[in-house]
N, C-alpha and C positions, 0 to 999 in steps of 0.2 A: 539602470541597465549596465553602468560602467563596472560596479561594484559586483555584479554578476558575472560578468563576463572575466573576470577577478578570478572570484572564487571556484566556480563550476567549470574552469578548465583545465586543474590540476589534476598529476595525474593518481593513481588511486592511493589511499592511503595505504597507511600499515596497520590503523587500529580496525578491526575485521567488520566494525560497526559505523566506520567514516565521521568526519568530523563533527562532533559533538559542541555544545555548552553544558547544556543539564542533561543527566540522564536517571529519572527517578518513576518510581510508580506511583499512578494515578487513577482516581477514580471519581466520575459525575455524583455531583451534591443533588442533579436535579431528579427526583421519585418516578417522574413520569419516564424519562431516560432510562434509567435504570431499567424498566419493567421490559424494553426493547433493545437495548444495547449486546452487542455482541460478547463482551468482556465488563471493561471498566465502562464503555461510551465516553471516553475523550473526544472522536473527532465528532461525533454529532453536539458533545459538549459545545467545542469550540467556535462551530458554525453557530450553533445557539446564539454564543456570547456575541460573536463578530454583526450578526442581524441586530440582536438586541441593543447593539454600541451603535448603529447605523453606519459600522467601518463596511461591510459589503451592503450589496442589495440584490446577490445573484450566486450561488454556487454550482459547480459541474459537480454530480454524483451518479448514483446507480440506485435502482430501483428494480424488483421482477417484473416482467416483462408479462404482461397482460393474457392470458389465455395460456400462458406458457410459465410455467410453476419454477423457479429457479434457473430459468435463464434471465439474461442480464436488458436491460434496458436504458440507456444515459439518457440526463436531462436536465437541463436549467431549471434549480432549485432557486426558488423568489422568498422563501418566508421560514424562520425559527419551526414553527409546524411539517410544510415539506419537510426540512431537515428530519426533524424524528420521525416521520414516517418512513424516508428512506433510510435510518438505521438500520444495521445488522452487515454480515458478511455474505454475499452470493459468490462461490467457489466456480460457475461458469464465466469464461473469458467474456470481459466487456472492452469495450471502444469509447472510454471516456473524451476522447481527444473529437470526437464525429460532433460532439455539443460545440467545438468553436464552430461551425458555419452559425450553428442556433443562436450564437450572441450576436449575428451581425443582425441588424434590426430591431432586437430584442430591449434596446433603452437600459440597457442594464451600465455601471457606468464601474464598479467595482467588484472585482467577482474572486470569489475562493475558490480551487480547482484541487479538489482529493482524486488522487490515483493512487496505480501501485508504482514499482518500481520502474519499469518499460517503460509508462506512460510520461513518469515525471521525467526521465531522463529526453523523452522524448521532446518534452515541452522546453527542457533547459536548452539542448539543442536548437531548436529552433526561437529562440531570445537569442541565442549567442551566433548563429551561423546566419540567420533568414532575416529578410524583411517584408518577408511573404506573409498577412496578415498583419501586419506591426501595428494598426490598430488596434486589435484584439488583446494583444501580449501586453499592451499596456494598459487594459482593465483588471486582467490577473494582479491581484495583489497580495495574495496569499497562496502558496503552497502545501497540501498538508499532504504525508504522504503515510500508505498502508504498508507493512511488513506483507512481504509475501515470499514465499518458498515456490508455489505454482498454481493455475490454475487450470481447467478443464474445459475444453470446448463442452457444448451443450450435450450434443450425444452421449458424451463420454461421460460425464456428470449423470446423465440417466444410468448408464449403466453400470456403476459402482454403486448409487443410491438402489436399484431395484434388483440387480446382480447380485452383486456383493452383498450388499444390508439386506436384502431381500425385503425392501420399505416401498410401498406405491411412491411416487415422487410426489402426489397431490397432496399427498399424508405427513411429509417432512416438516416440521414447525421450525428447525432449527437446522444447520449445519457448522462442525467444528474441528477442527484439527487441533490434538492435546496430546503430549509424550507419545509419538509416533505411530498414533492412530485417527484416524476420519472416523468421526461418530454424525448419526444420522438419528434425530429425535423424532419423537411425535408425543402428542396429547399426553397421550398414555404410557405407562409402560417407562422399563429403562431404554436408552438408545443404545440404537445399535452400532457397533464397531468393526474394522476391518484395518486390519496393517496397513498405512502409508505406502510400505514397500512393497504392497500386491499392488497397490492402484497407480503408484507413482507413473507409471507406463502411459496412463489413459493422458497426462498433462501434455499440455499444450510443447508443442517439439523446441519453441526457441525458450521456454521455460529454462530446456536441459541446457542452454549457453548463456544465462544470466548468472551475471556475479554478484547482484547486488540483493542483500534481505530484507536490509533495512531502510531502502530509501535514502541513501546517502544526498543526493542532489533535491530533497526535499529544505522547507523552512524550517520545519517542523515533521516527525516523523509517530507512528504510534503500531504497538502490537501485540498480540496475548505472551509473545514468549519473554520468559524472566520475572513475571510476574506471577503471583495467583490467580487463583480464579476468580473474576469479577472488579478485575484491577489490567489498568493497561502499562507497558513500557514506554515511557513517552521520553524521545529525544530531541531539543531543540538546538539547530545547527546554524543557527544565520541570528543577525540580529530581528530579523522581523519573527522570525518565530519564535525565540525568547523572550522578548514583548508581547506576543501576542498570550504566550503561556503563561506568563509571569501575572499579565495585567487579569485573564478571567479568574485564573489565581486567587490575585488579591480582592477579587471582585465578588468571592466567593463561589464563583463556579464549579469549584471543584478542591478535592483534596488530595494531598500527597501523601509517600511514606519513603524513606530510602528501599531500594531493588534490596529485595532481601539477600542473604550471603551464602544460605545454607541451602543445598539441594535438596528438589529438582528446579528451584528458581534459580535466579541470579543472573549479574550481568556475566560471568564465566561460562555458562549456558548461553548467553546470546551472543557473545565470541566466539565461543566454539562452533557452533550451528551457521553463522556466519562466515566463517571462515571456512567451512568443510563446503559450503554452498558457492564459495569463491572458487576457491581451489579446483571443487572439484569439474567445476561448469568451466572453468577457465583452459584447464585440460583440453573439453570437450571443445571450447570456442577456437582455440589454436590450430586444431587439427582441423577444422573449417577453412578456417582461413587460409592454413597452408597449403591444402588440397585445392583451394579456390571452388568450393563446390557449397557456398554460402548460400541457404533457401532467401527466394524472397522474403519470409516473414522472420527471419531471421537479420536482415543488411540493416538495423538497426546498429547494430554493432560496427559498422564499418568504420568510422570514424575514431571510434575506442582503440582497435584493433595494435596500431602501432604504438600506443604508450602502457598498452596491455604487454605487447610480448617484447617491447622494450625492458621493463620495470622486471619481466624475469630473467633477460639474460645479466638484468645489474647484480642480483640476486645471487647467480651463479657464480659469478665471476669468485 
C-alpha cells in the first residue's frame, strides 16, 4: 500500500500515455478466446492465466445485462470460464466499483478488478485517501485497466445503434470503435457505420472532463488503438503488472510483436489520440472548476483539480 501511495500521487505526466515499462502488441494463444474476444483478448487472456496460477480466485467485470441487450451489468467473476464468457467490449456505462459491497461475504480472498479509466482512478483514490472498506482493498491484487475515449448511458446507446445504424439493438452481435467511426455488426451482412463525431454528443457528460485514455493508474493497461486488428496495445506500468505480463508470457499464454511504426498504427497514434483527449478534456475540466459549477457525476475530479491546473500554469510560465 506504501508503494502505492508512492507512485499514484504524482502529478501527471508528460508522456501523453503515463508511465509505462513495456509497451508492445499482443495477442491470446488461446482458440476458444480468440473466437469471443474483442480485438487481441488480452484481458480475458490474463484473467485466464491469473485463475489457472490460483494467483486470484475472484474478478469484478461486466457482462449484458439480462433481458436488456447491451447494457451493462457488474459481477464477481469465480472461474477461467466466467471470464470468457464476459469477454468483449459493452459501450453502455457500467458501475464496476457497485461489485466491492458483493466481495463482502463472498469468501473470495484475492481478486483482479478491470475497469476503465474513471473507475481505476477511482479505486486508486480510495487505497490512498480512505479506510472505508480496507478490507476489501486489500483482496484487490491486480489491476487491469481498459483504454477508453467514452462511454454512453444506455438510452443513448440505443439510439445511435437503431438511429444512426439503423440495427434492431437485439440484432447487434458486436460493437466497435476503428479510425473514427462506431460500427454496429450483425450475423449478416457488413456493419454498419456512423462518424464518432455525430454520436460523440450521446457520451456520458463527465466523459467530456476526462484526461485520461489509457489507464494511467492501472497495473496493467490494454486497447485496440496502435495496434491491428485482432492484436491489443498492452501497457504495463507498475511492477505487478509487468510480472504479471511477463510471466503468462512466458507461460505461453500469449504472443507479442513490436507496436508497428507505420500508419494508421503505432505508438505515435496512441500519443497523439491521448494527448488530444488530455488537452482537450482538460480545457473543458478547468472551466468547471473555475466556474465552480462541478456536476455531481463529474466531483470525481476534485482532488486532481489543483495539480491539474497547477502543472499548466508551470507550462506557461
Amino acid at each position: 500500500m506504501t508503494e502505492k501511495k508512492v507512485n499514484f500521487t504524482k502529478e501527471l505526466k508528460e508522456d501523453p500515455i503515463g508511465p509505462n515499462i513495456t509497451v508492445v502488441s499482443a495477442q491470446t494463444k488461446d482458440e476458444q478466446i480468440k473466437k469471443v474476444a474483442q480485438d487481441g483478448g488480452v484481458v480475458t487472456t490474463l484473467l485466464a492465466y491469473l485463475f489457472d496460477k490460483n494467483l486470484i480466485d475472484g474478478a469484478i467485470g461486466v457482462i449484458q445485462k439480462e433481458g436488456e441487450p447491451w447494457n451493462t451489468q457488474t459481477i464477481l467473476i469465480r472461474s477461467k470460464d466466467e471470464a470468457i464468457k464476459a469477454a468483449g467490449t459493452i459501450y453502455s456505462v457500467a458501475s464496476n466499483l457497485s461489485a466491492l459491497d458483493l466481495i463482502k461475504g463472498s469468501g473470495l480472498k484475492s481478486i483482479a478488478f478491470v475497469g476503465t479509466p474513471c473507475q481505476v482512478q477511482a479505486m486508486r483514490k480510495y487505497q490512498v485517501t480512505s479506510n472505508i472498506m480496507e478490507e476489501i482493498w486489500g483482496k484487490i491484487k491486480y489491476i487491469i485497466g481498459i483504454f477508453c475515449m467514452e462511454s454512453f448511458p444506455y438510452p443513448n446507446l440505443i439510439k445511435i445503434v437503431e438511429k444512426h445504424c439503423k440495427t434492431p439493438l437485439n440484432e447487434a452481435t458486436k460493437m466497435n470503435i476503428d479510425k473514427g467511426k462506431f460500427f454496429v455488426h450483425r450475423d449478416e451482412g457488413e456493419p454498419v457505420q456512423v462518424p464518432i463525431k455525430e454520436v460523440t454528443k450521446y457520451a456520458r457528460h463527465a466523459c467530456h472532463l476526462c484526461v485520461d485514455l489509457t489507464n494511467e493508474l492501472s497495473d496493467l493497461s490494454s486497447g485496440s488503438i496502435g495496434s491491428p486488428g485482432g492484436w491489443n496495445t498492452v501497457i504495463t506500468r507498475t511492477k505487478i503488472g509487468e510480472e504479471l505480463f511477463q510471466n503468462a508470457l512466458k507461460d505461453g499464454y500469449l504472443k507479442i510483436k513490436e507496436i508497428e511504426k507505420e500508419k494508421p498504427f503505432g505508438i505515435k497514434l496512441l500519443r497523439k489520440l491521448s494527448n488530444g483527449k488530455r488537452s482537450r478534456n482538460l480545457k473543458s475540466l478547468k472551466k468547471q472548476v473555475i466556474q465552480e459549477k462541478l456536476r455531481a457525476d463529474t466531483s470525481y475530479y476534485l482532488s486532481m483539480k489543483n495539480f491539474m491546473v497547477k502543472e499548466e500554469k508551470i507550462k506557461n510560465k
